[in-house]
Each structure stands twice: as C-alpha cells, then as structure tokens.
KOLDREN-266818 format. One record per residue (C-alpha): residue number from 1; residue in one letter; x, y, z. Coordinates in steps of 0.001 Angstrom, whole numbers. Layout:
N
R	num	residuo	x	y	z
R	NUM	A	X	Y	Z
...
END
This chain:
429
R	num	residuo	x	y	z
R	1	X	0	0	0
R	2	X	1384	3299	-881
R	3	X	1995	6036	997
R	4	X	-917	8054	-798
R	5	X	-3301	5452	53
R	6	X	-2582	4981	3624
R	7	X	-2714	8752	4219
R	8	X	-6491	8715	2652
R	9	X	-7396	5770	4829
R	10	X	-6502	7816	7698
R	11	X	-8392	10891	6511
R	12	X	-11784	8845	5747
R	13	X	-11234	7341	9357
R	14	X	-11293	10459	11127
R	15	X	-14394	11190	9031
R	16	X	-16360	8535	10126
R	17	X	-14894	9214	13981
R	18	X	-16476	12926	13144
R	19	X	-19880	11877	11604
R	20	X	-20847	9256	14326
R	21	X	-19936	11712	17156
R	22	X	-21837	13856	15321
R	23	X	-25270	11238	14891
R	24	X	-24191	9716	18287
R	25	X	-23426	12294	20883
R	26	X	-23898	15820	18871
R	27	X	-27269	15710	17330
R	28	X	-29489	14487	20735
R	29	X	-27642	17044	22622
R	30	X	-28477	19819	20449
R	31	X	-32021	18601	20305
R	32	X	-32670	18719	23615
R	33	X	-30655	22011	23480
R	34	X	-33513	22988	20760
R	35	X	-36410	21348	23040
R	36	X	-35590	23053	26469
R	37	X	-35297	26551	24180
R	38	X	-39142	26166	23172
R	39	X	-39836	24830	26782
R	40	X	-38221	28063	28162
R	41	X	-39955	30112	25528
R	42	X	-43829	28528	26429
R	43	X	-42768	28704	30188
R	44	X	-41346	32278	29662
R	45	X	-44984	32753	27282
R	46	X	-47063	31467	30371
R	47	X	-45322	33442	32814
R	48	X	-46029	35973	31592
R	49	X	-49635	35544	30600
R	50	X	-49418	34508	34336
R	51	X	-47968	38215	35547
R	52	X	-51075	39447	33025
R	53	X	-54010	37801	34863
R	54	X	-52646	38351	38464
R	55	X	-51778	42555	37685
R	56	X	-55248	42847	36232
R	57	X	-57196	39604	38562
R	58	X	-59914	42341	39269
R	59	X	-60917	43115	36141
R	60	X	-61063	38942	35356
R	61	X	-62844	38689	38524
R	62	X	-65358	41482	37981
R	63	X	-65985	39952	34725
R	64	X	-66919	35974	35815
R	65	X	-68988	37738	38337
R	66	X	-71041	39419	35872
R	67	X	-70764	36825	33312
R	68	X	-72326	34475	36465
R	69	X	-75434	37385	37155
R	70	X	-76074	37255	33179
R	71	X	-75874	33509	33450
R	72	X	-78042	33584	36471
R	73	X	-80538	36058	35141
R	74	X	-81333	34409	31820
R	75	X	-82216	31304	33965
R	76	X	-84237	33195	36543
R	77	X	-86278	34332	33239
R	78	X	-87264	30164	32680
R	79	X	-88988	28789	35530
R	80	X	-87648	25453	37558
R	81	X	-90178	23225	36361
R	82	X	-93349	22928	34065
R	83	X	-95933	21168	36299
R	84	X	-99831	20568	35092
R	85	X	-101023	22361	37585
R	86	X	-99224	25590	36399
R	87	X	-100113	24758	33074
R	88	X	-103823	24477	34109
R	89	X	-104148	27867	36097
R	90	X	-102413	29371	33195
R	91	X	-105500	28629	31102
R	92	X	-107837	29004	33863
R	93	X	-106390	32760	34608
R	94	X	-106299	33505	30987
R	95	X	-110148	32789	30302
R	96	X	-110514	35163	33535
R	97	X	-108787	37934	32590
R	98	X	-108607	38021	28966
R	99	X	-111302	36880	28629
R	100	X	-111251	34002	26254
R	101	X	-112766	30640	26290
R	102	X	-110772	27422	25650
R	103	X	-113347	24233	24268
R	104	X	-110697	21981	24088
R	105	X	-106990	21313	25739
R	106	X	-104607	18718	24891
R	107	X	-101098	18085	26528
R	108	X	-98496	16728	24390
R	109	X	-95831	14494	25038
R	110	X	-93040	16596	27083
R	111	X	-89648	16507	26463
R	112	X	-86242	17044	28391
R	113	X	-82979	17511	26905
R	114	X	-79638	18323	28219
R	115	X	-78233	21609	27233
R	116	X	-74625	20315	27754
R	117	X	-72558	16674	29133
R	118	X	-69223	16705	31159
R	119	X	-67840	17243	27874
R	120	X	-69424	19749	26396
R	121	X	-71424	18054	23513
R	122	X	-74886	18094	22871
R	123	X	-77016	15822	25303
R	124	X	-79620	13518	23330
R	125	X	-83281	14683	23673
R	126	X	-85274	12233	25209
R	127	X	-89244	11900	26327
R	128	X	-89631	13663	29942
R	129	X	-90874	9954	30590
R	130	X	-87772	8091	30034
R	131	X	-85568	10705	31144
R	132	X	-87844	10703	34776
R	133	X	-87543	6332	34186
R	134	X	-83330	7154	34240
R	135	X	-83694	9013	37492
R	136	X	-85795	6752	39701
R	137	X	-83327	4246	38556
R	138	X	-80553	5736	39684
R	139	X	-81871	7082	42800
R	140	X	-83498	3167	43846
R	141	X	-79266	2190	43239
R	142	X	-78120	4960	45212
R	143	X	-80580	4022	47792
R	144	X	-79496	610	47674
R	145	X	-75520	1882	48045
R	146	X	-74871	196	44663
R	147	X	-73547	3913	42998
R	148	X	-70049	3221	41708
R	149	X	-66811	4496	43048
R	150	X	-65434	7223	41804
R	151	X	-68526	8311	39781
R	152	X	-68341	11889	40305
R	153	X	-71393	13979	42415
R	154	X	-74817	12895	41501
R	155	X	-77258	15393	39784
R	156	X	-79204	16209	43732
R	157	X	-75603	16603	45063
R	158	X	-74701	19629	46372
R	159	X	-71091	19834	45349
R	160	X	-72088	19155	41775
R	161	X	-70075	19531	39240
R	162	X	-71082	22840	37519
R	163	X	-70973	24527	40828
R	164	X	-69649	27810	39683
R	165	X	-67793	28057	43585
R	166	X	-67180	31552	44706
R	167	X	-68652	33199	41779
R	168	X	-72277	32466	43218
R	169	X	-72614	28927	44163
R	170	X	-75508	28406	41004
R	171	X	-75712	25772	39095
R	172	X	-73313	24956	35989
R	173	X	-75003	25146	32677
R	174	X	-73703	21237	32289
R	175	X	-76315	20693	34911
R	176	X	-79231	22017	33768
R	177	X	-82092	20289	31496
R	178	X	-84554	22105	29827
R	179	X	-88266	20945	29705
R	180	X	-90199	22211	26803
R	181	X	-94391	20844	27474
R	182	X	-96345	21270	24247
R	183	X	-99936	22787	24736
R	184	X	-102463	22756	22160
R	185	X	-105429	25104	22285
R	186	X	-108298	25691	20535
R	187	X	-109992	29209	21243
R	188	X	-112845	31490	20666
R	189	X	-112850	35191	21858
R	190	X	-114291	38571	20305
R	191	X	-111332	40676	18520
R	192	X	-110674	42636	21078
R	193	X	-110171	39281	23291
R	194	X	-107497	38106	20374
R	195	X	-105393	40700	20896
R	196	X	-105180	40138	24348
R	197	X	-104551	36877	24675
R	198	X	-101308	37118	22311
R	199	X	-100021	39963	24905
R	200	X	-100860	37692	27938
R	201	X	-98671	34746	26438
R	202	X	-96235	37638	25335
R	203	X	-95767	39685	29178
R	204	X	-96959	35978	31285
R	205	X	-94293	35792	34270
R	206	X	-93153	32212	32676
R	207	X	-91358	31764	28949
R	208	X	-94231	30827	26963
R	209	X	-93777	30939	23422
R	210	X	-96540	30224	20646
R	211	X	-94707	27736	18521
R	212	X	-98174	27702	15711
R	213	X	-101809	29383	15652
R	214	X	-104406	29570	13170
R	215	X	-107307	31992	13791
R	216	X	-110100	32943	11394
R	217	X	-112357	36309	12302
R	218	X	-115974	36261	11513
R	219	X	-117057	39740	10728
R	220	X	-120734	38930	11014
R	221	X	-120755	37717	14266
R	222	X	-117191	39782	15481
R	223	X	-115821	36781	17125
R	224	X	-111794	35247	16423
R	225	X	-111914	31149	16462
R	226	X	-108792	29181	15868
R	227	X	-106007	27046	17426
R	228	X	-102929	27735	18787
R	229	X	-99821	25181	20373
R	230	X	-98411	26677	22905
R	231	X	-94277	25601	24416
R	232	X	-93840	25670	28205
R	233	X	-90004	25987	28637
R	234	X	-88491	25177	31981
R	235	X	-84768	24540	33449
R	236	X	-84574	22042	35854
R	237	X	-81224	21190	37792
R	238	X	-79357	21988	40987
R	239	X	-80338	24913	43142
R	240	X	-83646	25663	40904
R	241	X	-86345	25989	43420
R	242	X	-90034	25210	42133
R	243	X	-92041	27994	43954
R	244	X	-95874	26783	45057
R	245	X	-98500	26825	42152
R	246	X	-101516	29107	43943
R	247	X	-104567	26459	42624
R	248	X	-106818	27314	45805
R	249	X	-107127	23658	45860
R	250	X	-105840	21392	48186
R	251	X	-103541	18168	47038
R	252	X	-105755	15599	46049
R	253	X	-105636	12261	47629
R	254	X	-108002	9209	48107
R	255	X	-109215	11241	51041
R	256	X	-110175	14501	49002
R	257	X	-110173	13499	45435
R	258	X	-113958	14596	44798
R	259	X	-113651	17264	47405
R	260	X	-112423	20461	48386
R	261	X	-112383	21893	51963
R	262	X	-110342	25251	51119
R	263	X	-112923	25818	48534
R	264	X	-116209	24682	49880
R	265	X	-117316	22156	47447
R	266	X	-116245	19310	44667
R	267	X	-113818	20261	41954
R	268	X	-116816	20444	39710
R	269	X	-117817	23590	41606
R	270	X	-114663	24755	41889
R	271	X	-114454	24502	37574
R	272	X	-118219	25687	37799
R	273	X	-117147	28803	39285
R	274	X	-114138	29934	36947
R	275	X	-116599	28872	33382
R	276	X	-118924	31135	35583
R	277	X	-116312	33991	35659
R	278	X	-115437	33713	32154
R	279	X	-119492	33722	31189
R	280	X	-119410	36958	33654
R	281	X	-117316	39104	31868
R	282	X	-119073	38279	28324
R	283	X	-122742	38349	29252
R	284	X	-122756	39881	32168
R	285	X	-123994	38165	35630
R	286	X	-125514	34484	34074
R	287	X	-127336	32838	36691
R	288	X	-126025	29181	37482
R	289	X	-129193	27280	35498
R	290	X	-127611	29299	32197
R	291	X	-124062	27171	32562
R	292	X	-125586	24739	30592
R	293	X	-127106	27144	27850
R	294	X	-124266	28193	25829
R	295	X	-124324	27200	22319
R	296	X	-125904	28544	18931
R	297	X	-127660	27488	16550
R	298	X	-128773	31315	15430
R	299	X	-127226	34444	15436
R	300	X	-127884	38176	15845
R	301	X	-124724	40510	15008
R	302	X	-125385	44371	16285
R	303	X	-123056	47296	16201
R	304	X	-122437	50528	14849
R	305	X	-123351	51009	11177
R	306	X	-120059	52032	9151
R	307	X	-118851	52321	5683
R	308	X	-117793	48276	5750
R	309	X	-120527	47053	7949
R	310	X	-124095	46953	8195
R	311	X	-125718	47754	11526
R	312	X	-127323	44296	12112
R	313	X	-127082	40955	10593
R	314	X	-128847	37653	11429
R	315	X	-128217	34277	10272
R	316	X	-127511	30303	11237
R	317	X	-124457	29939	13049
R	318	X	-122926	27280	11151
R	319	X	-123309	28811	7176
R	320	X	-120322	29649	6079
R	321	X	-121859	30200	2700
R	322	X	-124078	33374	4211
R	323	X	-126733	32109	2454
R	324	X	-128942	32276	5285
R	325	X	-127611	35817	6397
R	326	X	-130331	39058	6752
R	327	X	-128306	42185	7199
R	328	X	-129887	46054	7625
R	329	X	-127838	49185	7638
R	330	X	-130296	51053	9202
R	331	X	-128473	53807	12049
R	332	X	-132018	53154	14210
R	333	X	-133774	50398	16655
R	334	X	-135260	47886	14618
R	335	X	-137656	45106	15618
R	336	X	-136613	41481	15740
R	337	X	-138896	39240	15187
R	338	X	-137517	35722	15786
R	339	X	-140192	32699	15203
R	340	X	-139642	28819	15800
R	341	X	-142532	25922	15436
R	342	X	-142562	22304	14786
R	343	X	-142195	19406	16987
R	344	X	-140683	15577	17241
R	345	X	-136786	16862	16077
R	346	X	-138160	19101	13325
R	347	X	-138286	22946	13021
R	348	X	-138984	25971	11337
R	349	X	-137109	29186	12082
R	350	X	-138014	32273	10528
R	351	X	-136721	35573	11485
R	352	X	-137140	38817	10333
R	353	X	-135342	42578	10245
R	354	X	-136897	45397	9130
R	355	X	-138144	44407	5378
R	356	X	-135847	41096	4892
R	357	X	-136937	37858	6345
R	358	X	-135992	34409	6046
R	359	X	-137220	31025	7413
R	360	X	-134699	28192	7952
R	361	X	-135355	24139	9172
R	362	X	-133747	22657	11236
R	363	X	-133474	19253	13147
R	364	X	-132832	18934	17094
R	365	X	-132492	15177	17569
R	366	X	-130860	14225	20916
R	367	X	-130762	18276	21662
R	368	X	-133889	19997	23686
R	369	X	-133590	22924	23372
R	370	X	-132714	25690	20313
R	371	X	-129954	28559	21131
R	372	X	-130169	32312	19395
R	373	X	-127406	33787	20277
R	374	X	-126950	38162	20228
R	375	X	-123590	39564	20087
R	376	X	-123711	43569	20944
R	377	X	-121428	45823	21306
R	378	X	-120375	48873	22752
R	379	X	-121760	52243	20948
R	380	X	-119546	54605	19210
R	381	X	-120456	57905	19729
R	382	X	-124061	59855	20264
R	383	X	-124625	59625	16858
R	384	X	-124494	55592	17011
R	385	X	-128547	54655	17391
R	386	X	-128011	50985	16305
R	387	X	-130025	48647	18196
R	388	X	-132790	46229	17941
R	389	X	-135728	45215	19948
R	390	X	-136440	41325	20172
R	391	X	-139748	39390	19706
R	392	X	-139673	35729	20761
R	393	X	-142450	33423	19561
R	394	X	-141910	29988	20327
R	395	X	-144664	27784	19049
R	396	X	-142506	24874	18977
R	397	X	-142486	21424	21941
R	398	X	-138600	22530	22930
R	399	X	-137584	25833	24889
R	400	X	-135909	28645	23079
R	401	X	-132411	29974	24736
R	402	X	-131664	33983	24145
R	403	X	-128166	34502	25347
R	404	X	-127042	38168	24861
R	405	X	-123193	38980	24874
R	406	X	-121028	42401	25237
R	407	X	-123923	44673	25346
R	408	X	-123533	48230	26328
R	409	X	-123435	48648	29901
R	410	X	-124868	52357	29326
R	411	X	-127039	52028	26482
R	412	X	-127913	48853	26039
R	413	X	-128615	47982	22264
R	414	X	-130621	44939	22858
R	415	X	-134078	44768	24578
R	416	X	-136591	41695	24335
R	417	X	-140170	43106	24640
R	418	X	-141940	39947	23875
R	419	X	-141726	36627	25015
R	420	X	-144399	34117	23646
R	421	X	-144306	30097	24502
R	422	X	-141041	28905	26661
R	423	X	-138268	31499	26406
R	424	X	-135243	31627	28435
R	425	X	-133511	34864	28083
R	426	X	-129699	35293	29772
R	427	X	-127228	38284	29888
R	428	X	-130322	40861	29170
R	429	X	-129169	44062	31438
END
C-alpha cells in the first residue's frame, strides 16, 4: 500500500470518527438544546400571561362575576319546572282575565334535553318519561348503596359539578335540562279578546312561546276562532327551586279526590265557578241554570253602522256560505222578530229585520232545546242609534235559549219586549 493510500485511509477514518460523534453524541444534545429553548420560551410565554391575569385579577374577577349574574338572570327568566297544575291555572287565569274561552286542551308528550354533558357536547333529547324512568333508577341504586366508586357527584348533590364556587354557588349550565311541554289550544274570543290573549302569552311571568296558531275572524258575528300550540319551557337542575302553584285547591288524595275543603265544594264547583267567571265578563252576571245554555244554533250581530258594515245581521251559526244571512244598515232600533214551530226533532225558524226575512229548518235530535245567540257591542259615539228590539215566539215542543253577549253597559242595544211560549232569556241588562 502506498503512501498516498494509507494517508487517505486515515483521513476517511477520522471522518467517520467525526460523523458518528456527530449522529451519536452531537445531534441528541443539540435537540434537547432545541427542546428546552421552546420549553423556556412557552414557560417564559405562560409566565407571563401569568404576571397578566394576576396585575389585572380584578378586572377577570369582575368579569366571571357578571358573566355568572347574566348567566343567572337568563335562567331566573325560565322557571324550575313545568308542572300541570301551572299549566292548568295558566289557562284558567287567561279565560278570567282576557277573557277568552278554551273548548278543548290537549297536553303533548313533554320533552327534556340536556343543554350540555361533562364534555361539552350536545345531550340527546329524550321523552320527559324516560328521562324521569333514568332518574328513579338511579336514585333506587343509590338508595341501595350500589352507585359506583369514583362516579363523580350525583345530579341532587350539592357539590355538583357545575358549581360555579365563589362566583355564586348556582348551578353549571352542564347541569341544567330544559323541559319544553307542548300545549295545544283551541280558542274562541271577540277581537278585542285576540289581541289580548297574544299579549298575555307575550308579558306571562313564565317563557311561553306560541310555537303555531291559526285563527279565522268572523265579521258577522265579530268573534276570532282558531287554534294555537303553545311551548312551556323550563330549566330544571341543581339549586332551581319550584315555587308553590296558587290552585286554591288542596292536594288531592283518596281522602279529598272529589272534594275540596279550602274551597267549599267538589272540583266540579270549583271549575263551575271559573266557566262562571269567564261567562261573567261576556254576558254579564248568568245565573247558574244558564251554565248549561251556551251554544248557537242562530245568530244576531249588532253594532255601529259604518262604511264596511251593516248595523245588524242575522243568520244560522254554522253557514259559512251566508246564504242564510239578513243584514240592515239602518243607524235606528229595529224590531226582531224571531219565530220557531214544529215538533218531534223538526223545526222551522223564521226571522225577520226590518223588510228582509228568512225562514230556515232545522233538526234537534238528541238536543232539547234551540240557542239564538246576540252579540252587541259597545256604541260609538251619540250619533251611534243601532239597536234592535227582540220578539220571541216559540210555538214549537222545545224551549228557546236567548243569550245576549257584550252589550252596552250604558245604552244597552238589545231589549226583548216579547216573550211568547217557553223562552229563556240570559245576559239581558
């Protein structure tokens, strides 16, 4: 081997010496050189994100704590729980004080959802019945000490775990399930009433919201018909407390199911009494025999005569056609004259407004009795003489119902002068 060659042997040795101390001992020590220099930098980062919070921890503190009151006053706006008997009272206040009259009610299926899990997803909606199935199934295991370890705090504990601590103690919003109870309505009010019962569900202490409604208005006989679903939304969780429902009835039991000692009678007086309010404020004081009296089979519309409607019109209550509609636009009092005969289930009904007259049949099986119904309403002015005077001759072998409905207290618009065979006549002032 020459010379030459021996001396490059030596140099590629001492290249190979320098490359593996390089791979071997260099290159790990200057990565972790390279790793501790980003682990100093995010320390040195946090530090002083660190120095940040604690120079300006009032300002972060003042702003949970008012992040917490929003929190809390968004849920104070949702009440704890939606229970039938609120739901009931609802309706039974609202045909007070609107007033408006409810035929039917039907409660749909409720449903519970949670708003958030331990990990911040979206809970699964499930019926309110097998959500309330869950809970008596955990709370028969925790009664029987079979809870696992380590579980975490149960949704009745106190230390839960959305307690927000020293911000306020509430409840987390991972602990909270809404309640949303369907209610659908169907309704019948005067215009007036309409109006008012879409501001009571709009200012009512609870978040009701109307989720659909369909309402038709009947010029003739100025009353607004239709159905409506309501949504009863309520957040239920720790530290929500349901306050009493005022029902001014006592918890029913086996003892007091059919009756009430707070109120002085059965249940069916106590529902007696608020249909009786209702009737109150649309016909005036009914007598307790009427309760039974309120349907129609005929109608007699009277207001003030304007450029779109006539002063009185008279008609059968269930053409929608009109074919069966009188109408006079007469600014005076003009007689009614309102006739029924026949017998066994069949009659003839003719009545009459100034010059225009009409005669109608109609059959009463099952029913005993046939129902005119006059809607009045308040005058306008002086000027406003609209107003009619009644004659009621009842030749027929079934009583004849007059109910008369938002008169004017002052100046009454309706009068019967004449009453011939059996004739009932309610709400008359």
């Amino acid at each position: 081997m020459s010379d030459r060659d021996k001396k490059l042997l030596i140099y590629l040795g001492a290249l190979l010496i320098l490359a593996a101390a390089y791979f071997l001992v260099g290159k790990p020590f200057l990565d972790k050189i390279d790793a501790l220099s980003s682990e100093k930098n995010q320390l040195r980062s946090e530090l002083s994100a660190k120095r940040d919070a604690f120079e300006n921890k009032a300002v972060y503190t003042q702003g949970i704590e008012e992040s917490a009151a929003t929190i809390q006053k968004i849920m104070d706006e949702f009440p704890e729980d939606n229970t039938d008997e609120k739901s009931i009272m609802f309706l039974a206040h609202a045909e007070a004080d609107v007033p408006v009259w409810f035929p039917s009610v039907k409660f749909a299926e409720e449903t519970k959802n949670m708003i958030t899990n331990a990990e911040g997803e979206e809970g699964e909606t499930q019926s309110a019945s097998d959500v309330e199935a869950a809970a008596e199934q955990e709370a028969v295991a925790a009664a029987e000490g079979e809870t696992a370890e380590g579980s975490g705090a149960g949704r009745g504990d106190e230390t839960a775990a959305g307690d927000t601590g020293e911000t306020g103690g509430n409840a987390g919003v991972s602990d909270l399930i809404y309640r949303d109870t369907e209610i659908g309505l169907t309704f019948e009010t005067t215009y007036d009433g309409f109006k008012n019962l879409l501001a009571y569900i709009r200012d009512y202490e609870d978040r009701i919201v109307i989720k659909d409604i369909d309402v038709a208005y009947n010029e003739k006989t100025g009353l607004a018909t239709g159905t409506v679903v309501l949504s009863q939304y309520a957040l239920l969780g720790p530290g929500r407390v349901l306050p009493d429902v005022e029902t001014d009835v006592e918890d029913f039991g086996t003892e007091n199911v059919f009756t009430n000692n707070n109120h002085g009678g059965s249940i069916l007086d106590l529902i007696a009494e608020m249909y009786t309010d209702f009737l109150e404020k649309i016909l005036g004081e009914v007598p307790q025999e009427a309760l039974d009296e309120i349907q129609t089979d005929y109608f007699v519309k009277v207001n003030a005569v304007t450029d779109n409607t006539n002063g009185k019109t008279a008609g059968r209550a269930d053409d929608s056609t009109e074919s069966t509609y009188i109408t006079s636009s007469s600014n005076s009092n003009e007689d009614v004259n309102f006739r029924v005969s026949g017998e066994d289930g069949d009659y003839s009904v003719t009545y009459k407004i100034g010059d225009a007259e009409y005669t109608d049949n109609i059959k009463k099986s099952g029913d005993t009795k046939i129902y005119l119904r006059i809607v009045s309403t308040s005058r306008m002015s002086d000027d406003d003489e609209s107003a009619v005077t009644v004659h009621a001759i009842n030749n027929s072998d079934i009583p004849l119902v007059i109910n008369i409905e938002g008169d004017d207290a002052e100046r009454p618009r309706v009068s019967v002068t004449e009453k011939v065979g059996e004739v009932t006549v309610n709400g008359e002032r």
